[in-house]
C-alpha positions as CSV (number, residue, x, y, z in Angstrom):
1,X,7.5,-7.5,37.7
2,X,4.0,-5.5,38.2
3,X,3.2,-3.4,35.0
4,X,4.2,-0.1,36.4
5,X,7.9,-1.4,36.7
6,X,8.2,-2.9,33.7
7,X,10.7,-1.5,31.1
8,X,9.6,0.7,28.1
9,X,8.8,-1.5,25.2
10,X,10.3,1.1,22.8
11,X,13.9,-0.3,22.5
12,X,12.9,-3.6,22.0
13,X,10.3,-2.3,19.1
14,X,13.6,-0.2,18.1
15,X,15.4,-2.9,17.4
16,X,13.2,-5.2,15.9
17,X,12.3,-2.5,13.6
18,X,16.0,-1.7,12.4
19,X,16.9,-5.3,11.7
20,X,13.3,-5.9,10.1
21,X,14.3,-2.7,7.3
22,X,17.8,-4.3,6.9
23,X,17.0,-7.7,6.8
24,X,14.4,-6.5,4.0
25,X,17.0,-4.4,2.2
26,X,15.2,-1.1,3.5
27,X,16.6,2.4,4.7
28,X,15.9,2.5,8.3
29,X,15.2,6.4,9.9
30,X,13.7,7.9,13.0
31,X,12.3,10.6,13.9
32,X,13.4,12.2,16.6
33,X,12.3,15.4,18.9
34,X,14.8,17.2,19.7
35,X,15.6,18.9,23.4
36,X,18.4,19.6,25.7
37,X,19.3,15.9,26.3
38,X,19.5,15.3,22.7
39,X,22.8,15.0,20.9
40,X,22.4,15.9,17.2
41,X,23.9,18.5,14.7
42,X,21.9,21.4,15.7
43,X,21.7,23.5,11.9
44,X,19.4,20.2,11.0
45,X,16.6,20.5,12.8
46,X,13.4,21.8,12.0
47,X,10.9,22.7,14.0
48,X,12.0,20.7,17.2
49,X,12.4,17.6,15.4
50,X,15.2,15.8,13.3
51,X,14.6,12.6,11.3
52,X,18.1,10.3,11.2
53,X,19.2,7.8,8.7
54,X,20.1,5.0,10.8
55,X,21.4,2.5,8.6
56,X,24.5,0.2,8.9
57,X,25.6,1.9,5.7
58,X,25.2,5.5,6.9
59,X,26.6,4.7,10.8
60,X,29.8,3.7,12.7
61,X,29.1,2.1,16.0
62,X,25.5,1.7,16.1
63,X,24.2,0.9,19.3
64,X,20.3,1.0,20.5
65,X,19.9,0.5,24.6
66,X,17.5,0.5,26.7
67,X,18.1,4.2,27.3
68,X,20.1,5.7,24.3
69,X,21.1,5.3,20.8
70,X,24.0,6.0,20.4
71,X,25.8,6.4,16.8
72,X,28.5,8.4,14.6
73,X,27.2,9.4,11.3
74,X,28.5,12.5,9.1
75,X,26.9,15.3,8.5
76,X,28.1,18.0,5.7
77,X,30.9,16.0,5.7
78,X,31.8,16.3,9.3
79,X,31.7,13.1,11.4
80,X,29.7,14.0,14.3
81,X,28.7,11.6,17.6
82,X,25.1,11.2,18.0
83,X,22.8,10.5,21.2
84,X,19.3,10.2,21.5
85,X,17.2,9.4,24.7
86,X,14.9,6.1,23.0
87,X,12.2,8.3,25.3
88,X,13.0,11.0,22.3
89,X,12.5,9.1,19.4
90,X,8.9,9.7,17.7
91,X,9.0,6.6,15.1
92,X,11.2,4.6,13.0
93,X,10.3,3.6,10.0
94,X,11.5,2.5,6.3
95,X,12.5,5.1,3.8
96,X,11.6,3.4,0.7
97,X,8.3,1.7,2.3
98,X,7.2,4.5,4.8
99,X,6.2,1.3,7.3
100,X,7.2,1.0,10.0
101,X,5.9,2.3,13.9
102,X,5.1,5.8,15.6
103,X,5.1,6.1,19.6
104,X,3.3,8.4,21.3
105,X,5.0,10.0,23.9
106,X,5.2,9.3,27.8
107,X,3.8,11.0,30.4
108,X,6.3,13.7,31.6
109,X,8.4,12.6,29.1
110,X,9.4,15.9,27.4
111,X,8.1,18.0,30.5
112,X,11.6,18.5,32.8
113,X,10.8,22.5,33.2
114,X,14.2,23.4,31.9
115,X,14.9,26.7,29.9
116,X,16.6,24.5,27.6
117,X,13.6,22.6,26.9
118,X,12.0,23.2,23.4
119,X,7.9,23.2,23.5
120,X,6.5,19.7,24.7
121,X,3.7,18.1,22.9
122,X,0.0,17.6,23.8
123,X,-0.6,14.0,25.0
124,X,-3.0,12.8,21.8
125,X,-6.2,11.4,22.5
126,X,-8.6,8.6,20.7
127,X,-11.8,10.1,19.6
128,X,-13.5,9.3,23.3
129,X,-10.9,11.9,25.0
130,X,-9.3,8.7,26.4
131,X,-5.4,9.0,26.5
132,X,-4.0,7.0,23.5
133,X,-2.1,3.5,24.5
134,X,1.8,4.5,25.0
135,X,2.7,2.5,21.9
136,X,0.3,2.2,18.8
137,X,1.2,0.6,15.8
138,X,0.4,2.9,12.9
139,X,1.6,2.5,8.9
140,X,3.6,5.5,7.6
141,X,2.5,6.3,3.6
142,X,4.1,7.8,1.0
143,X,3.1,11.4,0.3
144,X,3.8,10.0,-3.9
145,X,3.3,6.6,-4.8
146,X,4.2,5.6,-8.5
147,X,2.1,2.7,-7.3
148,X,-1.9,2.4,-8.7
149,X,-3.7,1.2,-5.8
150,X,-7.1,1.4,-4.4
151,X,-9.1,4.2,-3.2
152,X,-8.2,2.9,0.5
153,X,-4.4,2.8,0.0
154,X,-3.8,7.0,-0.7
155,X,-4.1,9.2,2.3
156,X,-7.3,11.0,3.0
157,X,-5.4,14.6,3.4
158,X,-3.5,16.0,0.8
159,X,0.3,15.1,1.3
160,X,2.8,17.4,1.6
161,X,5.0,18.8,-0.7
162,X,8.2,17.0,-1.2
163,X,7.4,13.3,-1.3
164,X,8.1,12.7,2.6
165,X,6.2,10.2,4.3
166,X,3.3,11.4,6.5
167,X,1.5,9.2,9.7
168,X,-1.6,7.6,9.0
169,X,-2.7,6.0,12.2
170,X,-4.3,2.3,12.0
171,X,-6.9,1.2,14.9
């Protein structure tokens, strides 16, 4: 296989990910964007983008391919199915730890010119206006440690409100 036909390495990191958090006891989640190929329950999503608790413990029927995962999970009560292209999903990463990987996205990935369509991201680029590798491994922190640590450990922005973890990227 030449490189261009080679398969997306995002399943695989899915995966490896999910059973890393629960062999380790941890909450797995993603984070997902959210467009018209995306089955989740609408009234929780904010501002394009959805994050999903995808533990054993909090799904029926878990299943991550190479082109969906695909889970039932309740929501409000309500038992809902969910689908989400793996081309959708942003990072996964452990609740309790905030480690865990962000993707960046693929080219065309969110452009497919429907109406449907919510607003597709910028591609990112590294501080030499190169576009960024398709998958970079950066460590998810904390926005409130109960943790002392060094000056190096806390984020260099202030975190947001509410304790939710926020992307600091590691080169």
């Amino acid at each position: 296989m030449t490189a261009p036909e080679a398969t997306s390495t995002r399943p695989y990191m899915l995966r490896a990910l999910l059973e890393w958090c629960t062999d380790n006891g941890f909450t797995p989640h993603i984070a997902v964007r959210v467009d018209r190929n995306t089955q989740v329950p609408m009234e929780f999503v904010r501002d394009g983008q959805i994050v999903l608790n995808i533990s054993y413990d909090a799904t029926s029927g878990l299943l991550i391919g190479n082109e969906y995962v695909e889970f039932k999970a309740r929501f409000g009560g309500k038992p809902r199915e969910i689908m989400v292209p793996v081309a959708n999903v942003m990072a996964i990463y452990a609740r309790e730890t905030g480690q865990g990987m962000a993707f960046q996205p693929e080219e065309g990935e969110f452009d497919d010119g429907g109406d449907e369509a919510l607003p597709s991201p910028t591609p990112e680029t590294d501080d030499a206006g190169v576009d960024a590798p398709e998958d970079r491994v950066v460590q998810l922190v904390t926005a409130k440690s109960d943790e002392e640590g060094s000056d190096d450990d806390k984020p260099r922005t202030p975190p947001p409100a509410g304790g939710r973890p926020a992307l600091k990227r590691v080169k």
